[in-house]
C-alpha positions in Angstrom: 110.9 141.1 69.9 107.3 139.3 70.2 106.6 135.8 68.1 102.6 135.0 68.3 101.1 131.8 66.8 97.9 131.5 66.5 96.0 128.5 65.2 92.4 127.6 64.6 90.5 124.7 65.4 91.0 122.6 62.2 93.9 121.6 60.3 97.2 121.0 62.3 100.4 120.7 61.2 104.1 120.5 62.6 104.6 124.2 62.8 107.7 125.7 63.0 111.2 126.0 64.5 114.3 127.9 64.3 117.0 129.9 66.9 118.1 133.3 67.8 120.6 135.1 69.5 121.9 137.9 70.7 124.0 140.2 68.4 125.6 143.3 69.0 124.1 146.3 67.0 127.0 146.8 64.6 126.7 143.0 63.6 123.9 141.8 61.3 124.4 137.8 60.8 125.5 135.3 64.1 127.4 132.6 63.4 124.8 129.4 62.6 124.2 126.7 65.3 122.8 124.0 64.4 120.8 122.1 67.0 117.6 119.9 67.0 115.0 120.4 69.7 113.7 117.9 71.6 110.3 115.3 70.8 109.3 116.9 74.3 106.2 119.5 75.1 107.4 123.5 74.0 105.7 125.9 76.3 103.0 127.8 74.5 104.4 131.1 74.7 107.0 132.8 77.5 109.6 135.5 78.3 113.1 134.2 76.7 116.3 136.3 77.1 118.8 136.2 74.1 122.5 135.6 74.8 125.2 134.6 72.6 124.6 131.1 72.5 122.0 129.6 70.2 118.5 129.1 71.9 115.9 126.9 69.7 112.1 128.1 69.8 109.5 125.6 68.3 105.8 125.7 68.3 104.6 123.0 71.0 104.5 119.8 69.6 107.0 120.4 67.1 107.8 117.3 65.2 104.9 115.9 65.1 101.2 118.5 65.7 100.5 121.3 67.4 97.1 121.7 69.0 93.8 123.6 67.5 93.7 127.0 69.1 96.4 127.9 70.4 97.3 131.7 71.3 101.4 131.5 72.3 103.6 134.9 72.9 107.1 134.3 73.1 108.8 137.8 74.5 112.8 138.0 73.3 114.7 139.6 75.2 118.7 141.5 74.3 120.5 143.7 76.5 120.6 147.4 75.7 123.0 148.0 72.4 122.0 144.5 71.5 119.7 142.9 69.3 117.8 139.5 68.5 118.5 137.8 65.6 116.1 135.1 64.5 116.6 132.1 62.4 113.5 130.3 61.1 114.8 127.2 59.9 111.2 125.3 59.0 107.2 126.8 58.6 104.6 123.9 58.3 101.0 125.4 59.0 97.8 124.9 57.7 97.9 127.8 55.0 94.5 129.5 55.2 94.2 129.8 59.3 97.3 129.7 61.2 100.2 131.7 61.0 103.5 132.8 62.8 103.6 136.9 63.4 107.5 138.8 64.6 107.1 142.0 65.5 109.7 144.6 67.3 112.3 143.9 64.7 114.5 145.5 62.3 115.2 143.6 59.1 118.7 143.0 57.6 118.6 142.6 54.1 
């Protein structure tokens, strides 16, 4: 699964944050963790591997702004048979110019 943010060099905001996991195929819903991420500096962009513990992703600067421009890839990984299963759990970008993109995914409706 691939997660881009892209921003633009006006309006910032706090962005956004959620978790994921890995699930096996036949399941479609983890069970919820609920954790907060830290005040500190999120890497913009990297290569994560999903397991079956709860992992937070957050724009960097979560919490408070992100910076203008920003380009971040996140790469989530699952073993083979497995899948990632996101949870956004907040979205706060400027509305016109900055946006969160997941692609790679199968949706469970």
């Amino acid at each position: 699964m691939r997660l881009y943010f892209r921003t633009d060099g006006s309006v910032t905001r706090s962005g956004f944050r959620g978790y994921f996991t890995e699930t096996s195929v036949a399941m479609t819903t983890p069970a919820p963790t609920t954790t907060t991420p830290t005040t500190t500096q999120a890497p913009c962009g990297g290569n994560l591997t999903a397991t079956n513990l709860s992992q937070d992703f957050y724009t960097p600067g979560w919490n408070t702004t992100y910076r203008n421009n920003l380009r971040c890839y996140w790469y989530i990984y699952a073993r083979p048979g497995w899948q990632v299963h996101i949870h956004v759990v907040s979205v706060d970008t400027e509305s016109c110019c900055d946006y969160m993109r997941v692609s790679g995914i199968k949706l469970f409706v």
